[in-house]
BAFI-3210 file (N, C-alpha, C; in Angstrom, 3 decimals, decimal comma, padded with zeros to 6 digits):
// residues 107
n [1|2|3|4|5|6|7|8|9|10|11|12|13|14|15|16|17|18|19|20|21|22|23|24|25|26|27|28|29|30|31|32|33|34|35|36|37|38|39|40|41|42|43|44|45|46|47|48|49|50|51|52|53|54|55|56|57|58|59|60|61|62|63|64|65|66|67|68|69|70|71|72|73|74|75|76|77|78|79|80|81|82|83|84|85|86|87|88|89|90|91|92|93|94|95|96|97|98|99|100|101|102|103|104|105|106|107]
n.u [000,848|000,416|002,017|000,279|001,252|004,448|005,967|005,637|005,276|004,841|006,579|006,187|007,201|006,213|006,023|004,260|002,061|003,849|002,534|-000,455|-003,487|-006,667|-010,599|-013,427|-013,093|-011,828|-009,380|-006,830|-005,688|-003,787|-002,364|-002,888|-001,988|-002,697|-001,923|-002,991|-003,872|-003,439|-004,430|-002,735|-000,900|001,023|001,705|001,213|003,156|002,872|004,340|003,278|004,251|003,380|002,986|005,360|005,116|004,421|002,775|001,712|000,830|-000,299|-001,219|-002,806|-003,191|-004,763|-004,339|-002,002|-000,048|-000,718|000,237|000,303|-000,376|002,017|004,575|003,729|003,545|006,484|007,545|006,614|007,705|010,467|010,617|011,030|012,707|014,539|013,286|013,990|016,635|017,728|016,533|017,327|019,708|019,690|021,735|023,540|022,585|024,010|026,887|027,250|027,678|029,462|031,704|031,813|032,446|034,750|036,402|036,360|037,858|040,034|041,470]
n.v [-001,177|002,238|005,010|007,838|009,963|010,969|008,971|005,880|005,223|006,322|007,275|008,612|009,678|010,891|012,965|012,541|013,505|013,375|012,301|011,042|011,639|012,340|011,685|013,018|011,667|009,483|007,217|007,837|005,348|004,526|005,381|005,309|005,922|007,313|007,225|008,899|007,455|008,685|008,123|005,748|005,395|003,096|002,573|003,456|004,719|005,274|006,478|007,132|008,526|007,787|008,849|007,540|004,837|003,383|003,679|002,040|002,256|001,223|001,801|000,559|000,111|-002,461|-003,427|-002,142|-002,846|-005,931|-008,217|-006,518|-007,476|-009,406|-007,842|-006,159|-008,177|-008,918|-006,808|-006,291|-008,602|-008,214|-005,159|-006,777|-007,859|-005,949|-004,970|-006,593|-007,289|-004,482|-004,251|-003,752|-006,358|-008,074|-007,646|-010,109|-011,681|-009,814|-009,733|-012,667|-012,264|-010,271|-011,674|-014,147|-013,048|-011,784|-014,302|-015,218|-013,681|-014,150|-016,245]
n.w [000,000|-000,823|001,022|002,206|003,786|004,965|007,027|008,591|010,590|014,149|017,018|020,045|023,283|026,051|028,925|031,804|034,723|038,181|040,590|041,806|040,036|040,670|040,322|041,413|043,548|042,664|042,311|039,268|038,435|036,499|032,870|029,347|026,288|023,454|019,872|016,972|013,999|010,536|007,539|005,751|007,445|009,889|012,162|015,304|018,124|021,687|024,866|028,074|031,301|034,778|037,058|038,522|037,177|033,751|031,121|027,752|024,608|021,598|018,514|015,578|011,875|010,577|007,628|007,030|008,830|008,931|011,760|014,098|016,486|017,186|017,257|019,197|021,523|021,013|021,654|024,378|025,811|025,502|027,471|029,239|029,661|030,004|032,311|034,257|034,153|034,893|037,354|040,642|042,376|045,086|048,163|048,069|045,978|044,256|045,530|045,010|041,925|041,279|042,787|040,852|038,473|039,295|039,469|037,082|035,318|036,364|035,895]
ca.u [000,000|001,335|001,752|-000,123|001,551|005,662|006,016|004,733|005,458|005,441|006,730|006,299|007,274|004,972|005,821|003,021|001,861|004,327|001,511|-001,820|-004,990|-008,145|-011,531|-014,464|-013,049|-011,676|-007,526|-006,858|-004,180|-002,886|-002,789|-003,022|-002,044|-003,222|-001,258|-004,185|-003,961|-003,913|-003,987|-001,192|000,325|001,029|001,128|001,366|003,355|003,128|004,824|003,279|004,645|002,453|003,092|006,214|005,084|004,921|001,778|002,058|-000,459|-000,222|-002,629|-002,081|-004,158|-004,329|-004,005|-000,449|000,161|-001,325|000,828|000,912|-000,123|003,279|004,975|003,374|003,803|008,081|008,089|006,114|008,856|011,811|010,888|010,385|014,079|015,259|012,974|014,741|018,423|017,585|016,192|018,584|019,418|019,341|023,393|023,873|023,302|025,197|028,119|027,860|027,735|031,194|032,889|032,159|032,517|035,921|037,307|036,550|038,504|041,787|041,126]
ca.v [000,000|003,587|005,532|009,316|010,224|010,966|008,093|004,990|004,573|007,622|007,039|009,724|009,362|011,883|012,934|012,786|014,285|012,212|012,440|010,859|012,088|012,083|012,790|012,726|010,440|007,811|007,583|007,047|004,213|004,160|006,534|004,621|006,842|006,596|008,155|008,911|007,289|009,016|007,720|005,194|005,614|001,784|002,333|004,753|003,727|006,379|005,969|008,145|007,934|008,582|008,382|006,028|003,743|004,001|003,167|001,919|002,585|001,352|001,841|000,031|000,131|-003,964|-002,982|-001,535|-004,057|-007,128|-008,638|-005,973|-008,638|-010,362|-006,721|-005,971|-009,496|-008,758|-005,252|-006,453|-009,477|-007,263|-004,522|-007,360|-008,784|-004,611|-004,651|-007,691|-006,045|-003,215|-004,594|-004,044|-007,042|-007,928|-007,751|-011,608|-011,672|-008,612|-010,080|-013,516|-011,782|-009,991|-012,538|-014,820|-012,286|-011,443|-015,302|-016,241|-012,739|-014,424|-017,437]
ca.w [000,000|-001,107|002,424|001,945|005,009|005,210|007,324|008,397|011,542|014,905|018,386|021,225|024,995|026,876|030,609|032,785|036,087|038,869|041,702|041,622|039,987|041,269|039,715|042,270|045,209|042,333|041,806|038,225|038,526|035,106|031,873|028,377|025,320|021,657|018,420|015,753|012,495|009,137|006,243|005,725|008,794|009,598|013,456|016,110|019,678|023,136|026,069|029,606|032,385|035,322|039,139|038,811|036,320|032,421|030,073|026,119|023,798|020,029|017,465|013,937|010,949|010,085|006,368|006,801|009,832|009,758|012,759|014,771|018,318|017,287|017,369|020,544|022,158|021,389|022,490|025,956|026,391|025,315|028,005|030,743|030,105|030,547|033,662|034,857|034,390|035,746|038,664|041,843|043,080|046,235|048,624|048,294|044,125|043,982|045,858|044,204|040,728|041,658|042,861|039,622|037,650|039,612|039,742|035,803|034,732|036,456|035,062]
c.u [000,892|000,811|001,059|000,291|003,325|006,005|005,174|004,632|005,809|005,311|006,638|006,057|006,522|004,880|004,735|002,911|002,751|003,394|-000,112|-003,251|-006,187|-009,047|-012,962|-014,201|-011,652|-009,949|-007,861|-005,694|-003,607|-003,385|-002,076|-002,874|-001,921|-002,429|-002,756|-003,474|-004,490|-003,777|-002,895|-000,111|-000,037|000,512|001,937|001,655|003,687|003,230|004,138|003,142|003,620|002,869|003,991|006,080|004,787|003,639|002,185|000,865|000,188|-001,267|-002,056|-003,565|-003,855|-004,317|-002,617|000,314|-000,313|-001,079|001,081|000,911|001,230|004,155|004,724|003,823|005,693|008,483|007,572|007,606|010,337|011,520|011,299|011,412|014,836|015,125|013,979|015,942|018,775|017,057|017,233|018,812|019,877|021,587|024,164|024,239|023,958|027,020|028,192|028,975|029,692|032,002|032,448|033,005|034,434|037,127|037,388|037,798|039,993|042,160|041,798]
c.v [001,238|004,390|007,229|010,018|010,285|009,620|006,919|004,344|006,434|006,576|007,910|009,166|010,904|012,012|013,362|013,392|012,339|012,020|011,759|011,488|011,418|012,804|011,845|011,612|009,397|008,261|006,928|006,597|003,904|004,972|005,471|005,604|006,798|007,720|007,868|008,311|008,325|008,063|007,024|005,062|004,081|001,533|003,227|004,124|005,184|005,442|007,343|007,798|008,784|007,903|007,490|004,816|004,622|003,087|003,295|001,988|002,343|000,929|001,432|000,008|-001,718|-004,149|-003,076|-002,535|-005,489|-007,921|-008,133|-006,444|-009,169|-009,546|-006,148|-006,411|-009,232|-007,853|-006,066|-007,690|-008,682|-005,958|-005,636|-007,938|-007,185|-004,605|-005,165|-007,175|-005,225|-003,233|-004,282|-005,344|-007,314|-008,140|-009,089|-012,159|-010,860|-009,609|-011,892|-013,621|-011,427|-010,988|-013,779|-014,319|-011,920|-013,337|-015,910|-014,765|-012,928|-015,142|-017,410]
c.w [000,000|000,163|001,567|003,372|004,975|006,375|007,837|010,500|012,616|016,587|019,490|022,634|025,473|028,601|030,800|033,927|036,981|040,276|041,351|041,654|040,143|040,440|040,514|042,934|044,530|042,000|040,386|038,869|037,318|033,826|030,469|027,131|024,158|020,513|017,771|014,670|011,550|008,221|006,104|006,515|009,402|011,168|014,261|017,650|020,360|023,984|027,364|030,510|033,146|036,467|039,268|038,165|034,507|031,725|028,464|025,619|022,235|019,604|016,146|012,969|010,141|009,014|006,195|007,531|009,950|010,913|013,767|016,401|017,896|017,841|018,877|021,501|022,592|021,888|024,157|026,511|026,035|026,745|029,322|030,744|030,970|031,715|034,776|035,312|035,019|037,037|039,812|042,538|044,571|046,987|048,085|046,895|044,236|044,681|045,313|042,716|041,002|041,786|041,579|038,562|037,807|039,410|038,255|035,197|035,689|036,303|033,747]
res [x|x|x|x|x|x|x|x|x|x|x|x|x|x|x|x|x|x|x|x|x|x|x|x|x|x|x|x|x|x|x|x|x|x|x|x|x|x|x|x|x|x|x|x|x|x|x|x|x|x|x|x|x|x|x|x|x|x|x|x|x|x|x|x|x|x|x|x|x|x|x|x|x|x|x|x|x|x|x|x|x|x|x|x|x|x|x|x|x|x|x|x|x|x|x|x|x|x|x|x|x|x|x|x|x|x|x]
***
């Protein structure tokens, strides 16, 4: 399909409020954020962060995308190895890690 649109693809990260909103009593607990489709635009991914956590939102036109759950599916297991990494771990891994890390590099 011929795109009518300069690209085919938009990504925007979007800071949010870091404090929790309220509307009449209720906390929202999570903010979900949508790119619009034009025309040929294949698929649209936001990131907003809100109160310490981070909401995804993609929108695809299944024309331009047909696969875009597969696309989804690898982005969701690709952040959840980062999460992992980035995790702190706890004194005990930390000081295993080191000392492997320290006894194969004299090895």
């Amino acid at each position: 399909q011929s795109a009518t649109t300069p690209a085919h693809l938009i990504v925007t990260n979007v800071p949010g409020p870091q404090q929790s909103l309220y509307c009449r009593g209720a906390r929202l607990r999570a903010l979900y954020p949508q790119v619009p489709l034009m025309k040929g635009l294949g698929m649209g991914i936001a990131l907003m962060s809100y109160n310490g956590s981070m909401g995804w939102g993609f929108n695809s036109d299944p024309e331009v995308v047909p696969d875009a759950d597969v696309f989804v599916q690898k982005i969701q297991e690709s952040f959840e190895r980062i999460r992992k990494l980035a995790t702190p771990k706890t004194s005990k891994e930390s000081q295993t890690w080191r000392a492997a890390t320290t006894s194969s590099s004299n090895g």
